[in-house]
PyMOL CGO cylinders between C-alpha atoms (Angstrom):
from pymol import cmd
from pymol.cgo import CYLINDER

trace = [
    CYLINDER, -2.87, -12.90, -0.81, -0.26, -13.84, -3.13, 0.3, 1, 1, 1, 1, 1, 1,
    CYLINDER, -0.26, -13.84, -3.13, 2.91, -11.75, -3.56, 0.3, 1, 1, 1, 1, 1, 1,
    CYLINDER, 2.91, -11.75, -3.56, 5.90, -12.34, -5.81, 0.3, 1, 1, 1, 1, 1, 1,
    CYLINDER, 5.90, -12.34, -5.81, 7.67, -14.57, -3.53, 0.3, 1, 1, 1, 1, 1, 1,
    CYLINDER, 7.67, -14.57, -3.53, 11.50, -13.54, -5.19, 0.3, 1, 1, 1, 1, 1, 1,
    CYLINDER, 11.50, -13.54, -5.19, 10.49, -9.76, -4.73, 0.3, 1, 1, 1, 1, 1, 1,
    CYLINDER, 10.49, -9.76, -4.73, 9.14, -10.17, -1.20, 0.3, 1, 1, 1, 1, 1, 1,
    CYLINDER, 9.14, -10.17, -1.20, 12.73, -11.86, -0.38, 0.3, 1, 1, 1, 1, 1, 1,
    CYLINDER, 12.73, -11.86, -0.38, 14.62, -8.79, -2.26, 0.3, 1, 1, 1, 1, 1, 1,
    CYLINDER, 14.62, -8.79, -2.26, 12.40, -5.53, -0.54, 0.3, 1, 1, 1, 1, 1, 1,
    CYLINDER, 12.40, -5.53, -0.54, 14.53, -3.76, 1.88, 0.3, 1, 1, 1, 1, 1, 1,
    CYLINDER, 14.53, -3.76, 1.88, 11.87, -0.61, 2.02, 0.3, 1, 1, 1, 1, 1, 1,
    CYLINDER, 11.87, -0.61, 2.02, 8.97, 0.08, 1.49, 0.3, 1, 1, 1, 1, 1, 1,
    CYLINDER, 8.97, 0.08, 1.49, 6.79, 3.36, 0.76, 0.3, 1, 1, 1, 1, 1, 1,
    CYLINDER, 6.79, 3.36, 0.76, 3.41, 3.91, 2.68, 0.3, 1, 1, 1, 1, 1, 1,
    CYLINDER, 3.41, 3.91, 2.68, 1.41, 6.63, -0.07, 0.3, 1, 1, 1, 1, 1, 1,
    CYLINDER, 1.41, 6.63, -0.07, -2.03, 8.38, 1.42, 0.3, 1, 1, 1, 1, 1, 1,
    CYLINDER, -2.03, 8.38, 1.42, -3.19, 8.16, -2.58, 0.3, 1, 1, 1, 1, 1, 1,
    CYLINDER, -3.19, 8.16, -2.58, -5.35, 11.32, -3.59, 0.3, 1, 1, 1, 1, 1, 1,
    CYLINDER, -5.35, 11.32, -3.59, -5.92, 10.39, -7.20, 0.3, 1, 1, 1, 1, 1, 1,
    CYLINDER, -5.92, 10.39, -7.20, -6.11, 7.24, -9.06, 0.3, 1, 1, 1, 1, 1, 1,
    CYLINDER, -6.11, 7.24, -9.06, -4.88, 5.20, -10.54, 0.3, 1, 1, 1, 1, 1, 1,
    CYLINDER, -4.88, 5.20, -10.54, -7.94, 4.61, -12.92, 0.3, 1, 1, 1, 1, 1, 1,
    CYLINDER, -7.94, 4.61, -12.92, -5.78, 1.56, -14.53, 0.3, 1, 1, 1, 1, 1, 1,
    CYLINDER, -5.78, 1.56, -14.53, -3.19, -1.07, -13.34, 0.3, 1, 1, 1, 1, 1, 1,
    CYLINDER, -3.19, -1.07, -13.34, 0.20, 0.22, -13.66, 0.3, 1, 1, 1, 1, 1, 1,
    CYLINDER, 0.20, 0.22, -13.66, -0.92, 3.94, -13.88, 0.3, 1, 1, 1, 1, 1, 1,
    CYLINDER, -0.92, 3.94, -13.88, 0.88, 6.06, -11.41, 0.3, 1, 1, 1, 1, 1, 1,
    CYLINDER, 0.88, 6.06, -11.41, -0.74, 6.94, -7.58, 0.3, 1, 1, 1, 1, 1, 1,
    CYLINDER, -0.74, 6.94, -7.58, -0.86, 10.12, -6.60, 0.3, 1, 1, 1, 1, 1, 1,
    CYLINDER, -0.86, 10.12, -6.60, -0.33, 11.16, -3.61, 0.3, 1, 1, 1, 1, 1, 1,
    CYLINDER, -0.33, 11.16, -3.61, 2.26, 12.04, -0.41, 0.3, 1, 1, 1, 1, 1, 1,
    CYLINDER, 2.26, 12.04, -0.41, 4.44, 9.27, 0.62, 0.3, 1, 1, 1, 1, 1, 1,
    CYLINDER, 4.44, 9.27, 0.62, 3.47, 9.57, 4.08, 0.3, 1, 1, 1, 1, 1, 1,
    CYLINDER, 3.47, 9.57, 4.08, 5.92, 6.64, 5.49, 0.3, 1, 1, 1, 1, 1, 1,
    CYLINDER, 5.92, 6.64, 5.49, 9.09, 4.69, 4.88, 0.3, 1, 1, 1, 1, 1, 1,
    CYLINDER, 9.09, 4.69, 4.88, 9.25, 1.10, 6.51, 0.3, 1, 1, 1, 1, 1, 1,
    CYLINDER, 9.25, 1.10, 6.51, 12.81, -0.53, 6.47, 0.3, 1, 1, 1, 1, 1, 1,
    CYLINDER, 12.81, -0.53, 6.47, 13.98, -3.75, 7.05, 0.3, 1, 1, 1, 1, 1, 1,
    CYLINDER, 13.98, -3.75, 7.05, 11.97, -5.87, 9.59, 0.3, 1, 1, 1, 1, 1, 1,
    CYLINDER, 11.97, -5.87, 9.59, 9.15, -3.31, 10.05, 0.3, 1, 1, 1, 1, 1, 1,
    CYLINDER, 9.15, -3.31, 10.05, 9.11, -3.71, 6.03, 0.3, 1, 1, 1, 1, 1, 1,
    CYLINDER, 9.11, -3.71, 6.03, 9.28, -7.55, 6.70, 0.3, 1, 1, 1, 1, 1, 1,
    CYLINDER, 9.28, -7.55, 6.70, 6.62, -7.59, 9.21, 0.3, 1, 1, 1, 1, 1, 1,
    CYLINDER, 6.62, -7.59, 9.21, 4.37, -5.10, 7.11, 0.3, 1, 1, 1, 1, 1, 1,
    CYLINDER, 4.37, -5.10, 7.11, 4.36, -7.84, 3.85, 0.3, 1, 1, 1, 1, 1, 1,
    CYLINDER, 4.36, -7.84, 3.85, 3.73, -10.32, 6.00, 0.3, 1, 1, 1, 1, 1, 1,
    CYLINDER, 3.73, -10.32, 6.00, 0.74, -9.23, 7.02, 0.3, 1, 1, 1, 1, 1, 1,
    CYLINDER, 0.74, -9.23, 7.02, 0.03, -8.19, 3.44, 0.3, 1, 1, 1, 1, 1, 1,
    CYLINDER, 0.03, -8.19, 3.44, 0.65, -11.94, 2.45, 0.3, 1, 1, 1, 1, 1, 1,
    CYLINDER, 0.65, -11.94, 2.45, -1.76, -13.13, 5.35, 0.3, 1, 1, 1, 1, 1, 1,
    CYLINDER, -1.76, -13.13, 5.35, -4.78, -11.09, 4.52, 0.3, 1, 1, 1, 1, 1, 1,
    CYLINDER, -4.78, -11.09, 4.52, -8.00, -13.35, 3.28, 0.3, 1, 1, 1, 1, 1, 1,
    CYLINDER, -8.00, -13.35, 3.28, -9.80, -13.16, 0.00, 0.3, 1, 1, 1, 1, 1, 1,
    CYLINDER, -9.80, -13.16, 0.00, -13.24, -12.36, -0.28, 0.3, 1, 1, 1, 1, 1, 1,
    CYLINDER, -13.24, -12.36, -0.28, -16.04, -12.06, -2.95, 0.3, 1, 1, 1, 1, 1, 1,
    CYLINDER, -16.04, -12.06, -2.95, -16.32, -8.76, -5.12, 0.3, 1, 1, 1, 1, 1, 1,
    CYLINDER, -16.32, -8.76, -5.12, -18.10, -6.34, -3.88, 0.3, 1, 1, 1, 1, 1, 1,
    CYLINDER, -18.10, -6.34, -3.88, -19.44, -3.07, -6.13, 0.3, 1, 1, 1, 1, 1, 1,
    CYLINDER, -19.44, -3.07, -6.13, -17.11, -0.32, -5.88, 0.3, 1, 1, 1, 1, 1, 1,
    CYLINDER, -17.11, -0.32, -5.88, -15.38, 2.25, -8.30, 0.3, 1, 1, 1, 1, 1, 1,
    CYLINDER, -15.38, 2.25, -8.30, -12.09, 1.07, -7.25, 0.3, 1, 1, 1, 1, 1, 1,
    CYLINDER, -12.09, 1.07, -7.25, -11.23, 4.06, -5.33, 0.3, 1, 1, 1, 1, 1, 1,
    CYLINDER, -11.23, 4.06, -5.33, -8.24, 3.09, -3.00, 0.3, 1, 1, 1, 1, 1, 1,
    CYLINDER, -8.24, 3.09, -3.00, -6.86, 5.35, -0.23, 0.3, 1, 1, 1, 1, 1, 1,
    CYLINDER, -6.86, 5.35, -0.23, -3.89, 3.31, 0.80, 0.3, 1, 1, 1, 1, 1, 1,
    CYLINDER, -3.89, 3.31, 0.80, -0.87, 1.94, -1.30, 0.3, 1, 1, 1, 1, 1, 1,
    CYLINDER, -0.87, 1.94, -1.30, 2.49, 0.67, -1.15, 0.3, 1, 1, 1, 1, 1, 1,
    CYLINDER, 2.49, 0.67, -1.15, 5.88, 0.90, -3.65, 0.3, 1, 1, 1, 1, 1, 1,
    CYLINDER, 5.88, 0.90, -3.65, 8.55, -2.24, -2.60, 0.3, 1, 1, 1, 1, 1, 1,
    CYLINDER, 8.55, -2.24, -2.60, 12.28, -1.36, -3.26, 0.3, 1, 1, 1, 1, 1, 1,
    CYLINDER, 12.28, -1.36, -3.26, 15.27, -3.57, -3.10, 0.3, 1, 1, 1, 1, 1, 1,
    CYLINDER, 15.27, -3.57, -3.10, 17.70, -0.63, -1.92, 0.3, 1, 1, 1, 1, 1, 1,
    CYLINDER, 17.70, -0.63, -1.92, 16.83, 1.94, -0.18, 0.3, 1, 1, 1, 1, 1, 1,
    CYLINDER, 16.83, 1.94, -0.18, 17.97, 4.04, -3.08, 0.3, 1, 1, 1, 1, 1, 1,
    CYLINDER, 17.97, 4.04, -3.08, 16.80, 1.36, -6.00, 0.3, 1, 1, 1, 1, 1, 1,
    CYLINDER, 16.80, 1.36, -6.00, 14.21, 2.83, -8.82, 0.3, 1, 1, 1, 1, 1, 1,
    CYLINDER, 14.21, 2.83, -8.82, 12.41, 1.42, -10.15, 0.3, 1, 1, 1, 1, 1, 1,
    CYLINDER, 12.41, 1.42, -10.15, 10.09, -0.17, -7.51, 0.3, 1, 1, 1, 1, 1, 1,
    CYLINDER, 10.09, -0.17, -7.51, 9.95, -4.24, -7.46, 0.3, 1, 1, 1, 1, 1, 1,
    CYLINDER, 9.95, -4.24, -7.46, 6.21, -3.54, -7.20, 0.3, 1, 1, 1, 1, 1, 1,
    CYLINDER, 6.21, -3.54, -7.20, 3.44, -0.92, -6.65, 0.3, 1, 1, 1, 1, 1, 1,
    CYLINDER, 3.44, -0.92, -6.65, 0.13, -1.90, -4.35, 0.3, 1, 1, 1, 1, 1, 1,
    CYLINDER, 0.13, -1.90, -4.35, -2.90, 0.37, -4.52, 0.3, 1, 1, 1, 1, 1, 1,
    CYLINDER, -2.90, 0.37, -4.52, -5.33, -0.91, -1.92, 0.3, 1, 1, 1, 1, 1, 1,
    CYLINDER, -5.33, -0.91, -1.92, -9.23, -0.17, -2.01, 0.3, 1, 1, 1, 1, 1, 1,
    CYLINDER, -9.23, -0.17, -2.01, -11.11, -0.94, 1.23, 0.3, 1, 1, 1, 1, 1, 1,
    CYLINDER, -11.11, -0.94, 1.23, -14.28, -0.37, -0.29, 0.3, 1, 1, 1, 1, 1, 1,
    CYLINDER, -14.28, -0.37, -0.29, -14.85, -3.21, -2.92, 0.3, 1, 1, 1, 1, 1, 1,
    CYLINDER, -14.85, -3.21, -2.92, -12.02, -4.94, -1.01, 0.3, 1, 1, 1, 1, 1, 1,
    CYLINDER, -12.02, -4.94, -1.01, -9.32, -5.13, -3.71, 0.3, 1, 1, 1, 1, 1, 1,
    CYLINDER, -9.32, -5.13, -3.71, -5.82, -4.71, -4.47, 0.3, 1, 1, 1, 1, 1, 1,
    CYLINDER, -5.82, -4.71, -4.47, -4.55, -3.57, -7.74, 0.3, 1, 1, 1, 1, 1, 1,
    CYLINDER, -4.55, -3.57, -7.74, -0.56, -4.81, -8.11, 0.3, 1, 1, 1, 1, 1, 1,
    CYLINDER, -0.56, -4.81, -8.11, 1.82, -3.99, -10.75, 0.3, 1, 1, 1, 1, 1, 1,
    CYLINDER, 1.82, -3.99, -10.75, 5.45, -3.48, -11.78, 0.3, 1, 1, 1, 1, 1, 1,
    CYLINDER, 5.45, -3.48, -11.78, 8.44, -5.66, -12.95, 0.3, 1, 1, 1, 1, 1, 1,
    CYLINDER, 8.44, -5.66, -12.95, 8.24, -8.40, -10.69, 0.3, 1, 1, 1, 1, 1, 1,
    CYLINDER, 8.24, -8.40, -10.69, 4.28, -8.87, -10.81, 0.3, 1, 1, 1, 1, 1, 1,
    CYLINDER, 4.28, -8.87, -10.81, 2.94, -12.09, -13.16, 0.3, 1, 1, 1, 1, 1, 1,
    CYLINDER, 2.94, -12.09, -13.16, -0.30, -10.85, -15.09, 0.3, 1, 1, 1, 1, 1, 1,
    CYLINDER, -0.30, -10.85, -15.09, -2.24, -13.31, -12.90, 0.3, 1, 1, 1, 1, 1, 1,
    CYLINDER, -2.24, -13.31, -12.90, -1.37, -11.66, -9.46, 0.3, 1, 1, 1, 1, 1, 1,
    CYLINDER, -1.37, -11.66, -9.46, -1.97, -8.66, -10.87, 0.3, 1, 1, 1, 1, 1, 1,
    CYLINDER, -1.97, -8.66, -10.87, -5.94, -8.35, -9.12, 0.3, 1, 1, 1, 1, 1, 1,
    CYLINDER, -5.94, -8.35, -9.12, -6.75, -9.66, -6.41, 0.3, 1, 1, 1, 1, 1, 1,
    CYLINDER, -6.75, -9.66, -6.41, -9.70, -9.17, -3.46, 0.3, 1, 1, 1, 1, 1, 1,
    CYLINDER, -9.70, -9.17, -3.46, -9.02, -9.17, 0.05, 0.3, 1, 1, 1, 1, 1, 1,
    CYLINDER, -9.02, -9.17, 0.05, -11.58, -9.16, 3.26, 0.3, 1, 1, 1, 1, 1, 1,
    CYLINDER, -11.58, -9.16, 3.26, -11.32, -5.99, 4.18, 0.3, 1, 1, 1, 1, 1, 1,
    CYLINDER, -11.32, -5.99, 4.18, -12.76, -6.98, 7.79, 0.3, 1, 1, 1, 1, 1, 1,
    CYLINDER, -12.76, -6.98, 7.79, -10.39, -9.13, 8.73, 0.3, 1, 1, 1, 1, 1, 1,
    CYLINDER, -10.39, -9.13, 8.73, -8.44, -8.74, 11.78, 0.3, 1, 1, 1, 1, 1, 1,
    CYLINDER, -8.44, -8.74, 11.78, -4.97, -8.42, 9.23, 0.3, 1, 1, 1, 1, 1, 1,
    CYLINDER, -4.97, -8.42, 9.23, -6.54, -5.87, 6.78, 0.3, 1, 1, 1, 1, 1, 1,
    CYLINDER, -6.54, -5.87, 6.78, -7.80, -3.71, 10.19, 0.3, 1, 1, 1, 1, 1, 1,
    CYLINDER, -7.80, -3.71, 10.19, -4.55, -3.99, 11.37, 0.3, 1, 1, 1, 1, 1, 1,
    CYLINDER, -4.55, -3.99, 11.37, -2.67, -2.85, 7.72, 0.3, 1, 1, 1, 1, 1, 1,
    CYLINDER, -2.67, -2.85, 7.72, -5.10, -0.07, 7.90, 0.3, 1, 1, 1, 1, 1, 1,
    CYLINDER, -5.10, -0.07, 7.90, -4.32, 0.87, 11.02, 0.3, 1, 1, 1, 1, 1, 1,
    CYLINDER, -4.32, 0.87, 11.02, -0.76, 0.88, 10.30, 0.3, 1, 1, 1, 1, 1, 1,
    CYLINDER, -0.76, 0.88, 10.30, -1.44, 3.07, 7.32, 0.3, 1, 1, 1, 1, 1, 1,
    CYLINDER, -1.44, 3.07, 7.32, -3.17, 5.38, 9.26, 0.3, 1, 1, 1, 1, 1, 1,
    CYLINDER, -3.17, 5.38, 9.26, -0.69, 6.06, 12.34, 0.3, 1, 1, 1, 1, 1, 1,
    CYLINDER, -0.69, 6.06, 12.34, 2.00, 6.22, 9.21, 0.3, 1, 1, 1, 1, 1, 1,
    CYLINDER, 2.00, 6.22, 9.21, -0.17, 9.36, 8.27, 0.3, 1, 1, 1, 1, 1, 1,
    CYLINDER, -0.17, 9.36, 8.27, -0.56, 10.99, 12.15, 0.3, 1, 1, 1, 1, 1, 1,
    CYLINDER, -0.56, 10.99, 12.15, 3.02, 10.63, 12.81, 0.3, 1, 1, 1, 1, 1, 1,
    CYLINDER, 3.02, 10.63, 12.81, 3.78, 12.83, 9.35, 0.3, 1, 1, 1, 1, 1, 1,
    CYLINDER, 3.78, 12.83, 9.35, 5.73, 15.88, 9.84, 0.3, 1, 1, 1, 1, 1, 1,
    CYLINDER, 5.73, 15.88, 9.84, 4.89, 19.40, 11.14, 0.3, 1, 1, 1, 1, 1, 1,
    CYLINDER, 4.89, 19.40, 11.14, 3.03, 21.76, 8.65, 0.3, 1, 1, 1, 1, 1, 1,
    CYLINDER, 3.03, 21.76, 8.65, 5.30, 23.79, 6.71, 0.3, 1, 1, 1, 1, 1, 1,
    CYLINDER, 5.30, 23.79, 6.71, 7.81, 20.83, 6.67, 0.3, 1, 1, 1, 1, 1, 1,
    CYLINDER, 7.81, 20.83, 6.67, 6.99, 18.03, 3.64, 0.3, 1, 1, 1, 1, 1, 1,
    CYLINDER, 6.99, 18.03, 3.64, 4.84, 15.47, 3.81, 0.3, 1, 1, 1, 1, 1, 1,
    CYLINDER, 4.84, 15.47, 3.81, 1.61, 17.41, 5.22, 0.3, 1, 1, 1, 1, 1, 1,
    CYLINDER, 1.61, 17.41, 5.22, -0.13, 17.14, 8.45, 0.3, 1, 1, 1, 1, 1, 1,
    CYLINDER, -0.13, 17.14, 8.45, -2.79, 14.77, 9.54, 0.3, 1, 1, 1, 1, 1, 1,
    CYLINDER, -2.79, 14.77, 9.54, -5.24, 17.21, 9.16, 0.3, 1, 1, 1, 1, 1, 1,
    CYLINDER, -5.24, 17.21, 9.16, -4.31, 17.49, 5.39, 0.3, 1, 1, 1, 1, 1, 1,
    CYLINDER, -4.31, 17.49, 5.39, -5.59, 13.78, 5.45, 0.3, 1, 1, 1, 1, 1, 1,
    CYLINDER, -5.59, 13.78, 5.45, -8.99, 14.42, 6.96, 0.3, 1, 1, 1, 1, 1, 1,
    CYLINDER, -8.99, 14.42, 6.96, -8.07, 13.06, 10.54, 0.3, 1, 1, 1, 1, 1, 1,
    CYLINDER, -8.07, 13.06, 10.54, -8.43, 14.52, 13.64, 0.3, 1, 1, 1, 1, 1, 1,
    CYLINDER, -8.43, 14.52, 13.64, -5.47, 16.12, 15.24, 0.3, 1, 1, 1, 1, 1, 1,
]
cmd.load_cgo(trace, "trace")
């Protein structure tokens, strides 16, 4: 998957969001509860395998991802580099933001692969390691997953 290599070089964070709603277009916000924040190398090693994960052919879907990402160069820098909204059911990533060329902008990924398993399995554990209930962020169970 191609990634805006000068971007990639600058993100020192990243958020994981457990999206609830949308986005319907590119660039339109994701809703949701930023359920992690990966710094440094574990930010590293998550674009990595972000970068590694294989295309594939369309498949139908109403774009409907569950999983996304925002990329920041500080750990206090706004606007993010770039947004990722990822769909594992027609197997395609939305990207957007300042540092994304129109081109990179849609792209499909296997969703089988051993890397995209993997992503969403980091994604997931993100989610179970949330916060108590009553403190922010939710509990798993707000997410549909067994305690």
């Amino acid at each position: 998957m191609k990634l805006p290599p000068h971007a990639v070089a600058a993100t020192t964070r990243l958020e994981v969001v457990r999206i609830t709603a949308g986005p319907e277009h590119r660039g339109d916000a994701m809703t949701g509860d930023v359920v992690a924040h990966w710094h440094g190398s574990e930010a590293a090693a998550a674009l990595t395998v972000i970068r590694k994960l294989p295309t594939s052919t369309p498949n139908l879907c109403a774009f409907a991802p569950g999983w996304g990402i925002r990329a920041y160069a500080h750990p206090d820098a706004a606007p993010p580099l770039f947004e990722a909204a990822f769909c594992y059911g027609c197997d395609e990533v939305w990207f957007w933001g300042p540092t994304v060329p129109e081109p990179m902008g849609r792209q499909l990924f296997d969703s089988s692969s051993p890397n995209a398993q993997y992503l969403r399995m980091r994604f997931r554990s993100a989610a179970r390691e949330l916060p108590p209930a009553g403190h922010p962020g939710g509990t798993p169970e707000s997410y549909g997953m067994a305690p």
